[in-house]
N, C-alpha and C positions, 0 to 999 in steps of 0.2 A: 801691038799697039802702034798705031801710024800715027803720022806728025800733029794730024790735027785734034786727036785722041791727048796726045799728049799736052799742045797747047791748053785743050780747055778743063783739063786736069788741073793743069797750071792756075789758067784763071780761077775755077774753082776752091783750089787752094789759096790763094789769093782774096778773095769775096770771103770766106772762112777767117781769115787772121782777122778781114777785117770786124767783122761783127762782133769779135773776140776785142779786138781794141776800143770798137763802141761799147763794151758792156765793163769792160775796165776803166774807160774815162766816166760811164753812170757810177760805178761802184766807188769811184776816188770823188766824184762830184755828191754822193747820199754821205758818205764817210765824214768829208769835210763840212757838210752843211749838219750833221747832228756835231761835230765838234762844235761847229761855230756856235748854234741853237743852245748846246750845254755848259760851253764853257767860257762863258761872257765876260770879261777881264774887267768890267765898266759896270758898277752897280746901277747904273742911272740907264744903262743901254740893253739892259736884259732884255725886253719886251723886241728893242730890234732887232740886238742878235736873232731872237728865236724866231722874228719873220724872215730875217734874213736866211739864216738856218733852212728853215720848211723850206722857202724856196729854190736854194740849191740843191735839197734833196728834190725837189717837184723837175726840176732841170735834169738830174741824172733820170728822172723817169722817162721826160721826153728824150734824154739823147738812146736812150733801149727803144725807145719806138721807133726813133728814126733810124736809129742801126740796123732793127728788124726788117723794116721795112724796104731801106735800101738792101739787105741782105736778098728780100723776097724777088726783090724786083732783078736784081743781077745773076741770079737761078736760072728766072726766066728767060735771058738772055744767052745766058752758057749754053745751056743744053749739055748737062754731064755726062759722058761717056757711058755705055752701058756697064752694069758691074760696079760703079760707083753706089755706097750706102747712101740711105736718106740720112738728111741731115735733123735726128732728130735728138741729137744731142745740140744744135744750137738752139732746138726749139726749148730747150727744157731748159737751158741756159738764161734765155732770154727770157723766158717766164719767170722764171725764180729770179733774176733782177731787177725786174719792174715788179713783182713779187714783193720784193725785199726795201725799194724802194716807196711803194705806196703805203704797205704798213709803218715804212720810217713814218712816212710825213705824215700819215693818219696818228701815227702816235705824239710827234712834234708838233702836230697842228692842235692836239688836245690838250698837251701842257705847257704850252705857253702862256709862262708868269708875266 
């Protein structure tokens, strides 16, 4: 493996974490918006909470898309090393978090009281 083998290994690994960090700040961003949606502290504010709610989970949906797709796009650019796997554990990643995220809000957007 020669240097420039190694660098984009590097990079590679690098564009990896990060999609990994985008699909953790949707999951803490779905997490937080059905706490907020469930657990209203305010009887008078319930109805806001749970827009408020949906919409943070609709936001952890869009930061998986955009993680995805910066992810897609910095692929393209690397050029990985031959012998490198497909990356087809971040695709299954990323699907099941925006997965998991649109059935939140499809479920949050149906029972809001």
């Amino acid at each position: 493996m020669n240097a420039d083998d190694s660098a984009k290994l590097r990079d590679l690994l690098a564009n990896n974490r990060t999609l990994l960090a985008y699909i953790r700040t949707a999951l803490a961003f779905a997490g937080l918006g059905f706490a907020v949606a469930k657990f209203g502290l305010n009887p008078k504010m319930m109805r806001v909470s749970g827009y408020l709610g949906t919409f943070m989970v609709l936001v952890g949906l869009l930061v998986t898309i955009i993680g995805f797709a910066q992810h897609r796009a910095m692929l393209h650019k690397i050029e990985p090393p031959a012998g490198t796997p497909a990356p087809s554990f971040h695709v299954a990643a990323t699907i099941g978090c925006a997965l998991v995220c649109a059935l939140l809000a499809v479920y949050l957007a149906t029972n809001v009281t």
